[in-house]
C-alpha positions in Angstrom: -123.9 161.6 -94.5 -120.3 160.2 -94.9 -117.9 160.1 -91.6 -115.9 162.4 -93.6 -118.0 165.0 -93.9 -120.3 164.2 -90.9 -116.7 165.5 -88.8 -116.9 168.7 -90.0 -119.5 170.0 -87.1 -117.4 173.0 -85.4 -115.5 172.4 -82.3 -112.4 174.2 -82.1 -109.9 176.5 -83.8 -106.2 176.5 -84.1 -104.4 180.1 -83.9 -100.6 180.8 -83.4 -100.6 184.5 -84.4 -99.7 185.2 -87.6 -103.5 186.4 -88.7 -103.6 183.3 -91.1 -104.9 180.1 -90.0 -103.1 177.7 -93.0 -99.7 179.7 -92.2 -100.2 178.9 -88.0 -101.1 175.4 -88.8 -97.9 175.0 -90.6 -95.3 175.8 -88.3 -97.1 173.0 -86.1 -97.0 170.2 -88.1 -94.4 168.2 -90.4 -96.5 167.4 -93.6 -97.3 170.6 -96.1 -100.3 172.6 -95.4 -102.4 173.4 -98.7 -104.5 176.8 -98.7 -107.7 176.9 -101.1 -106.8 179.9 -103.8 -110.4 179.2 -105.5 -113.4 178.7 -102.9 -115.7 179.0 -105.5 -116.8 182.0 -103.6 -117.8 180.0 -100.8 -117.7 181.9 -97.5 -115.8 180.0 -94.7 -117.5 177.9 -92.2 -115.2 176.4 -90.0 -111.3 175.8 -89.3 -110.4 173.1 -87.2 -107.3 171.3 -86.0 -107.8 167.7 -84.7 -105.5 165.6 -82.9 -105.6 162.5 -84.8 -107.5 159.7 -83.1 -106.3 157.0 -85.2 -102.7 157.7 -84.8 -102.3 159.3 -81.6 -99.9 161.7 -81.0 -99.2 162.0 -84.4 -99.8 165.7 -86.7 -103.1 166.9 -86.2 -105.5 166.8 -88.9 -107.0 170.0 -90.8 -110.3 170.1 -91.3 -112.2 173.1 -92.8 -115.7 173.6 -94.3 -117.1 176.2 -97.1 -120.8 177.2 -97.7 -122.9 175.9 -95.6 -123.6 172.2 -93.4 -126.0 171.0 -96.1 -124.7 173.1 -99.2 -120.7 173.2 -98.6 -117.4 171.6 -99.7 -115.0 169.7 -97.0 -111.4 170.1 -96.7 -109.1 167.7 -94.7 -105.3 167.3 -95.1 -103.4 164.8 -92.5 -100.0 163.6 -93.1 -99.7 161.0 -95.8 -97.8 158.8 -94.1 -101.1 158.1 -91.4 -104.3 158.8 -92.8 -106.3 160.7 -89.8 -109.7 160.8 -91.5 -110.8 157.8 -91.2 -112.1 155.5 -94.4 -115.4 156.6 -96.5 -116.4 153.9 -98.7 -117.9 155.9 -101.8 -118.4 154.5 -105.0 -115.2 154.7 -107.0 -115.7 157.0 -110.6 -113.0 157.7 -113.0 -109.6 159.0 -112.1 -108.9 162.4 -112.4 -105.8 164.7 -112.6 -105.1 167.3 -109.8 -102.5 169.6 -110.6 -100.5 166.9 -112.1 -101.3 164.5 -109.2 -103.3 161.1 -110.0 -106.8 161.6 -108.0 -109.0 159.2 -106.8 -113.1 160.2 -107.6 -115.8 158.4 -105.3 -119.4 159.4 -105.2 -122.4 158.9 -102.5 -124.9 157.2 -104.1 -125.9 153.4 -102.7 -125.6 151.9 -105.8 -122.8 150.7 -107.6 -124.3 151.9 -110.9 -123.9 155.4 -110.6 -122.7 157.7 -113.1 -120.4 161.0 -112.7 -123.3 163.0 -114.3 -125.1 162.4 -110.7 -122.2 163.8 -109.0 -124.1 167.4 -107.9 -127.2 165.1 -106.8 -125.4 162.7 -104.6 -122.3 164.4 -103.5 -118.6 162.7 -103.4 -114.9 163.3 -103.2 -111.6 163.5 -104.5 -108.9 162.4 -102.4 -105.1 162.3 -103.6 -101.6 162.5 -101.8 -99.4 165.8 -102.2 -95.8 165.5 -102.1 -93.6 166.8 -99.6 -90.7 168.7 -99.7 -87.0 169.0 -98.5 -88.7 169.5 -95.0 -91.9 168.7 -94.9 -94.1 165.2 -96.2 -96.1 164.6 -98.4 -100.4 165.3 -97.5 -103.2 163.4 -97.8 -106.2 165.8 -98.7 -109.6 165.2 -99.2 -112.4 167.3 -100.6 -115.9 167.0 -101.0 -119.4 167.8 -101.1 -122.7 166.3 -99.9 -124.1 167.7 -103.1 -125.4 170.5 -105.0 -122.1 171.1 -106.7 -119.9 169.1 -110.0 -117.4 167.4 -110.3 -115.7 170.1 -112.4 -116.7 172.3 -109.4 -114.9 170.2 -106.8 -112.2 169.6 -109.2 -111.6 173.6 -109.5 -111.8 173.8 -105.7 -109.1 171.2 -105.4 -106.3 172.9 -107.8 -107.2 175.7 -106.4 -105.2 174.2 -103.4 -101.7 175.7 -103.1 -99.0 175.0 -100.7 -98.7 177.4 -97.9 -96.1 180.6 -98.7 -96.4 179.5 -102.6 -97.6 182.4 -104.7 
């Protein structure tokens, strides 16, 4: 299992009130928070809010989970500028485009001959930086899978991501 996704096991939650976790997390933090619009009807495992342990005392780091432990897509968003998450070492595919925003592809396979038609056997990620605003940086978000699910799936899940208060 990659460290990325391995992190996802609950802990702890993150509320300020509002009744919507991705709006509370944003009035905490000073890079954009991104909300999934297209879950792929996934129900919603977990919501987390780490401090980040590789940049301490820095934003805390989202990470949420859809689906299930062994069937389920990973989300994590940190600020850019310091990458909380940690480094997976997956084996790079093609490139691909997130809402206009070059992506990087890796899969979890051991070999360095695999092919993106073995996505949904071996799992992977797409990882890509967001940009900021007039307030607020730019993200770093990754999302992935341990399996059972495409790259066009995973792709879908991530432009489904929109910006917090964007309609």
């Amino acid at each position: 299992m990659s460290l990325f996704l391995s992190s996802l096991l609950p802990t702890s939650s993150f509320a300020m009130g509002s009744g919507d976790k991705y709006s509370d997390l944003q009035t905490g933090v000073t890079y954009v928070v991104y909300k999934p619009s297209n879950t792929l009807k996934l129900a919603p495992l977990n919501f987390e809010v780490r401090p980040c342990r590789l940049f301490p005392k820095k934003d805390v780091a989202l990470l949420a989970g859809f689906g299930g432990m062994d069937h389920g897509i990973a989300l994590v968003e940190t600020a850019a500028a310091f990458n909380c998450t940690g480094v997976d070492h997956p084996v790079a595919l093609p490139g691909v485009m997130i809402n206009g925003i070059k992506a990087q592809v890796g899969i979890y396979c051991g070999s360095r001959k695999c092919k993106s038609s073995e996505f949904s056997h071996y799992g992977g990620e797409i990882s890509f930086i967001a940009p900021g605003t007039k307030s607020l940086k730019a993200t770093y978000i990754r999302v992935g899978t341990q399996g059972g699910f495409t790259l066009a799936q995973l792709i879908a899940f991530a432009t489904g991501l929109k910006p917090v208060g964007s309609k």
